[in-house]
C-alpha positions in Angstrom: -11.1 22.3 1.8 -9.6 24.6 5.2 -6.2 23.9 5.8 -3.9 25.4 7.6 -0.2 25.4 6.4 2.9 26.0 8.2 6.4 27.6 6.1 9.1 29.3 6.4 8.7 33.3 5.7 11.7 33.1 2.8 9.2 30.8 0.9 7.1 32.0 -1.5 3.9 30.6 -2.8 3.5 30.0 -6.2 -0.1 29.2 -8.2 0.4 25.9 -10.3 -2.0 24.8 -13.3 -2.9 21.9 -11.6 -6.4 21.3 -9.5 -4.8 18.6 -7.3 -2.4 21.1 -6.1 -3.8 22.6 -3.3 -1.0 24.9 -2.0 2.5 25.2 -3.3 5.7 26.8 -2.0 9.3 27.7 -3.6 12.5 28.8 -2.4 15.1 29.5 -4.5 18.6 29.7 -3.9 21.5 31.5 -5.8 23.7 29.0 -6.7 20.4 27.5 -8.6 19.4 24.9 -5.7 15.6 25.4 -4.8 13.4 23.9 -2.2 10.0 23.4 -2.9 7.2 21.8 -1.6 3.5 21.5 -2.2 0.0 19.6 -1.2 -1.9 17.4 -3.2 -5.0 16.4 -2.6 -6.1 13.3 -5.3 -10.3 12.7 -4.6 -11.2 9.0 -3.5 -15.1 7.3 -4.2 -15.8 6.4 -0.8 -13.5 5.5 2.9 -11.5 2.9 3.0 -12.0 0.0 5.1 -9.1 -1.4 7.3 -8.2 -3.9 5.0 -7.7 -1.2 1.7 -6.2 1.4 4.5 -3.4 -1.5 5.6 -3.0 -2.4 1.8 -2.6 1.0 0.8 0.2 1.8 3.3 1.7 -1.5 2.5 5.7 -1.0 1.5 5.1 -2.0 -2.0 1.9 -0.5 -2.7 4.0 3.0 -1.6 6.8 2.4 -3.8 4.4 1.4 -7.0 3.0 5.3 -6.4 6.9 6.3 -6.9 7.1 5.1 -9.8 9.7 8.3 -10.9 13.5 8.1 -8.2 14.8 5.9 -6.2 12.9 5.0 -2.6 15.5 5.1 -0.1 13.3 4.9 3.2 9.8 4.6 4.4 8.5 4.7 7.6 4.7 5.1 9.1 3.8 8.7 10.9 0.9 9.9 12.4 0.0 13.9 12.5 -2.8 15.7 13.2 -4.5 12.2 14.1 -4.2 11.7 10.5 -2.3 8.1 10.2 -0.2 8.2 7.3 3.2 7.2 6.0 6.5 9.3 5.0 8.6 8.3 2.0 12.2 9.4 1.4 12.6 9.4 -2.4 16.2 10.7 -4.9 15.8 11.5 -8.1 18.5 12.3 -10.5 17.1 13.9 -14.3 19.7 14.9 -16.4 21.8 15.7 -14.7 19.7 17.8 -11.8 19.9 16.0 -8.5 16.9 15.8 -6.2 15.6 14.3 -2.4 12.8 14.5 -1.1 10.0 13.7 1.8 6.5 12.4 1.0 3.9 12.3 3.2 0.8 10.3 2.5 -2.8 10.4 4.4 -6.2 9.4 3.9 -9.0 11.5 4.8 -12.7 11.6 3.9 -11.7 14.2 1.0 -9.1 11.8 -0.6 -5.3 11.1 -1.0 -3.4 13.9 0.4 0.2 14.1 -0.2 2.0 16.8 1.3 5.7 16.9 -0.6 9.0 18.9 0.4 12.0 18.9 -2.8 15.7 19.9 -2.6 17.0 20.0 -6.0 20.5 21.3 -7.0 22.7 20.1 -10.3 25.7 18.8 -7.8 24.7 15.9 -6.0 27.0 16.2 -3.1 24.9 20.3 -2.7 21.3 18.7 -3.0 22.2 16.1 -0.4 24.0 18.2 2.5 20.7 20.6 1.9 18.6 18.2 2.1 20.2 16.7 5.5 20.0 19.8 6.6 16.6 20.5 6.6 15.2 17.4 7.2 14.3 18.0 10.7 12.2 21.0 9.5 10.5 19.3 6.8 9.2 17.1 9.8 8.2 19.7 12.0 6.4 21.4 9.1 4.8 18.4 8.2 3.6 17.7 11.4 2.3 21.3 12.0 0.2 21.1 8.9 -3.5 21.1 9.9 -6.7 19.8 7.9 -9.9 21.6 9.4 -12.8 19.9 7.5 -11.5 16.7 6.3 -11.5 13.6 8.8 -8.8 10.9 9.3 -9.7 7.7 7.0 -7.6 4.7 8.7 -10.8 2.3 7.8 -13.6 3.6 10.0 -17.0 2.2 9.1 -19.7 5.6 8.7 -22.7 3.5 8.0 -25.3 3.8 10.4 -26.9 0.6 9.2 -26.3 -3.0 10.7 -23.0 -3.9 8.9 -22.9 -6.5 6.5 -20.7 -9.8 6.9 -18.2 -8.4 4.8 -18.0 -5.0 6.3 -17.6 -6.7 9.7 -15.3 -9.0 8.7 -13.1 -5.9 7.8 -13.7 -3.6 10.0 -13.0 -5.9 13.5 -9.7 -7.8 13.2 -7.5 -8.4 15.8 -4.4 -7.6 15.8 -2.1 -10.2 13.2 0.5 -12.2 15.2 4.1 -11.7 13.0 6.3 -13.1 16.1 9.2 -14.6 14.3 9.1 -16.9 16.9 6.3 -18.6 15.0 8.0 -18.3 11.3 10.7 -21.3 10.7 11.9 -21.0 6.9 14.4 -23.3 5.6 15.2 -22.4 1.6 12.2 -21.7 0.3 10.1 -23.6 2.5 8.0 -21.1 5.2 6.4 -22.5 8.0 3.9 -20.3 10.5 3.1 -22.6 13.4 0.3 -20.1 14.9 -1.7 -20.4 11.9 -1.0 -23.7 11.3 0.0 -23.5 7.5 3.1 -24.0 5.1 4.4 -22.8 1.5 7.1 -23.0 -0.8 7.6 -19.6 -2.6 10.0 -19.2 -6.2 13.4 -20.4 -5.3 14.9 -16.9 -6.3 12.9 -14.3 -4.7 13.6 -13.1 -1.1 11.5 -13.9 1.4 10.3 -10.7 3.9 8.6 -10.4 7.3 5.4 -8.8 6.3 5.2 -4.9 6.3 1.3 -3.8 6.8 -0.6 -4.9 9.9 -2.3 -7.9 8.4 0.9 -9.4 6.3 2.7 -12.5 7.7 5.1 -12.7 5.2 6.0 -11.8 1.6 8.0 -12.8 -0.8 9.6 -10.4 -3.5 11.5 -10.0 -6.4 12.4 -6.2 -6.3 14.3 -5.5 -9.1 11.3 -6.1 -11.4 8.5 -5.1 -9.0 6.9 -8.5 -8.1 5.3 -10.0 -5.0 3.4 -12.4 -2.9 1.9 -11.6 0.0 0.1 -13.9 2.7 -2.5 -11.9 5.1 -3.9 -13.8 7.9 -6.8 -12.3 9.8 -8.2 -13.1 12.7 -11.9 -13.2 13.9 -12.7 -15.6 16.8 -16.0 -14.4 17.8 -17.4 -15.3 14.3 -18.9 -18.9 13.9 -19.1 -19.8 10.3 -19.0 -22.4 8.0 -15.2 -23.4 7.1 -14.6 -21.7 3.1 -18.2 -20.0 3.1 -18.0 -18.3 -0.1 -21.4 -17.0 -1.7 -22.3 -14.9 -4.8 -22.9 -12.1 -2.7 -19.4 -12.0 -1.1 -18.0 -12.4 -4.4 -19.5 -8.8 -5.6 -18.6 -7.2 -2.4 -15.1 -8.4 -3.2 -15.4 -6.9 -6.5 -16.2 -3.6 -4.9 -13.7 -3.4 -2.8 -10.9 -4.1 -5.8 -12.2 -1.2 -7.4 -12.7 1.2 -4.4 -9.1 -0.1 -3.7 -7.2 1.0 -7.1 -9.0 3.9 -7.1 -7.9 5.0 -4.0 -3.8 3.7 -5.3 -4.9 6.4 -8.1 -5.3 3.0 -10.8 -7.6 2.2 -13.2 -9.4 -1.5 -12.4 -9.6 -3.4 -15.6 -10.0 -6.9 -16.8 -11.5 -8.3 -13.6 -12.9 -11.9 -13.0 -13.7 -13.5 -9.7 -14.9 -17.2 -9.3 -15.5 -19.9 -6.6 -12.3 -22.4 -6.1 -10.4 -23.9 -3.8 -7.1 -23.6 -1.5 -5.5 -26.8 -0.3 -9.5 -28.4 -0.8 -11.0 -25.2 1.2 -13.5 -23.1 -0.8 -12.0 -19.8 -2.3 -12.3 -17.1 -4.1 -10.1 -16.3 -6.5 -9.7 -13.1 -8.1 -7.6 -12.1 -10.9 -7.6 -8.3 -12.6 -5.1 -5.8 -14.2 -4.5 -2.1 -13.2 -2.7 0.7 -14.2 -0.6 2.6 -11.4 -0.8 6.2 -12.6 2.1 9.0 -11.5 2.9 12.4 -12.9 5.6 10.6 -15.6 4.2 7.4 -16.5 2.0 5.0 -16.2 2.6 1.0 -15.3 0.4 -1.7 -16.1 -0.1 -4.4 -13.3 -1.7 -7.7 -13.1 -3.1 -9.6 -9.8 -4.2 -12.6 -8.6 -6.1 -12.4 -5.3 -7.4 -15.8 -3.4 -9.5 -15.6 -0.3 -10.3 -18.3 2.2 -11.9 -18.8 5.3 -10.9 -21.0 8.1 -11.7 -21.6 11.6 -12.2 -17.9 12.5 -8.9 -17.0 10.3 -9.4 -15.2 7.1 -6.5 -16.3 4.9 -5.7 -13.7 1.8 -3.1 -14.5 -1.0 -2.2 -11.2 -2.9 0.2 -11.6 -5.9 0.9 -8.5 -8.3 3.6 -7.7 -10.9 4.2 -5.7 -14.3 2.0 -7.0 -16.6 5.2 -7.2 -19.1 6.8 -10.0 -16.9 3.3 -11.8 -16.2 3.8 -14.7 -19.1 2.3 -18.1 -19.0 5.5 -19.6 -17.5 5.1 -17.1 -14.7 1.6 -17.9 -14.2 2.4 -21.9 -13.8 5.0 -21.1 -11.1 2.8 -18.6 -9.1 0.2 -21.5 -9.3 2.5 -24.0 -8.2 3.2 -21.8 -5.1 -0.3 -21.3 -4.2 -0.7 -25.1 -4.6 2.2 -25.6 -2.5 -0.3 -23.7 0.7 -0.8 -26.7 3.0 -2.7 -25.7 6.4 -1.2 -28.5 9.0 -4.0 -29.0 11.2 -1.5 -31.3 13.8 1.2 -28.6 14.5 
């Protein structure tokens, strides 16, 4: 892979024992703070569609690849007409203090994460470094140039008629989140531009959505669960009302797996079968997968139901640690998809 990267003439480069690590840079100071930073690059099967891109750069789907500090920010960039996100991450290990930027891309090589570290033993020292250089661990970011690889934000390269699926993915139009259309009163949320209600868990916050296609979410951040509701719309397709058929369900199969692989998580225990939200056919997919960083790895367990409505595709999305998926948890997350009523009169 070319790439051409930008850094300060103090730096040095240093070879690590790692073949993700594509170039890595140090700069050590006397009183034993260091800046370092480095590019990974972590291979992906195939591009990702809009729908995996959007799911990808989701808020939580960025914190679940953080799994080591604390994620103070994150915000959505594009450089080098490479769409990606940047993550502002501390980390405090024994006593040694760190903050740090992450930027995160696609391209048609893979996940590339292009990482910049301050790390001191006094906090107050990493911080007031860190500050400081922030505004050149943009610029560099931004300067950083990949000459072979090409942006993946879910471009189709198929030269053959698209499939149903495919289409469906590739051309929505943009997802109205107005507030103006959300009422929510306790738990109760109401969206009267897609015409549907739903009552989430009484003690989990309830979030404007944070990807393109998410209306709203609801969350339980100190232990890593959420529900997400994804509306997409398609006007100029005329199809049957909850047309679900075997084929669609392998497709959706695939693109489970092409999307934990691209999250750098292993798919496992996957079922998919026909069903039904409030009387619509549905899919419904359930699975587990393992979010992988450099310290640890976290089991995760999903339930995914799809439905198809008067040009809208509705998605339910709910994921948390395995550890706190029990079968009490299971009845209430079924009771809240239950709870979905689409209100054709509003």
């Amino acid at each position: 892979m070319k790439i051409k990267m930008f850094y300060p003439c103090s730096w040095t480069q240093k070879v690590i024992n790692d073949t993700r690590t594509v170039k890595n840079f140090t700069s050590s100071n006397k009183d034993g703070s260091a800046i370092i930073s480095n590019l990974i690059l972590i291979p992906t099967p195939s591009l990702l569609n809009k729908e995996q891109f959007e799911f990808a750069m989701s808020t939580s789907q960025l914190k679940k690849m953080m799994n080591k500090g604390e994620v103070k920010a994150i915000q959505r960039l594009q450089f080098d007409n490479f769409e990606g996100a940047e993550i502002l991450v501390k980390t405090e290990t024994e006593g040694y203090y760190s903050y740090s930027f992450h930027y995160y891309m696609y391209s048609n090589k893979g996940l590339m994460v292009l990482n910049y570290f301050v790390g001191s033993q006094n906090d107050t020292k990493a911080s007031a470094i860190f500050n400081q250089s922030k505004s050149l661990f943009r610029e560099l970011a931004k300067k950083t140039t990949l000459l072979n690889p090409l942006p993946n934000q879910g471009v189709t390269v198929r030269s053959s008629k698209p499939t149903y699926q495919e289409w469906v993915k590739a051309n929505p139009t943009d997802t109205d989140k107005s507030s103006s259309n959300a009422k929510i009163e306790g738990s109760l949320y109401r969206n009267t531009k897609y015409s549907f209600r739903i009552r989430f868990i009484d003690n989990w916050e309830i979030r404007k959505g944070d990807s393109k296609l998410t209306v709203i979410k609801s969350v339980q951040s100190d232990s890593g669960k959420s529900f997400l509701v994804l509306v997409s719309d398609y006007p100029s397709l005329k199809l049957k009302d909850g047309e679900i058929t075997d084929k669609q369900l392998q497709e959706d199969k695939k693109n489970a797996i092409q999307i934990c692989r691209a999250m750098n998580m292993e798919l496992q225990h996957y079922k998919i079968v026909k069903g039904y939200l409030n009387n619509f056919p549905a899919s419904i997919a359930t699975f587990s997968a393992n979010a992988r960083s450099q310290t640890k790895i976290v089991a995760y367990k999903y339930k995914h139901i799809s439905c198809f409505k008067k040009g809208l595709l509705y998605n339910l999305t709910i994921s948390m640690p395995s550890v706190f998926w029990t079968s009490e948890e299971d009845k209430r997350i079924d009771r809240v998809i239950e709870s979905l009523v689409f209100e054709e009169n509003m």
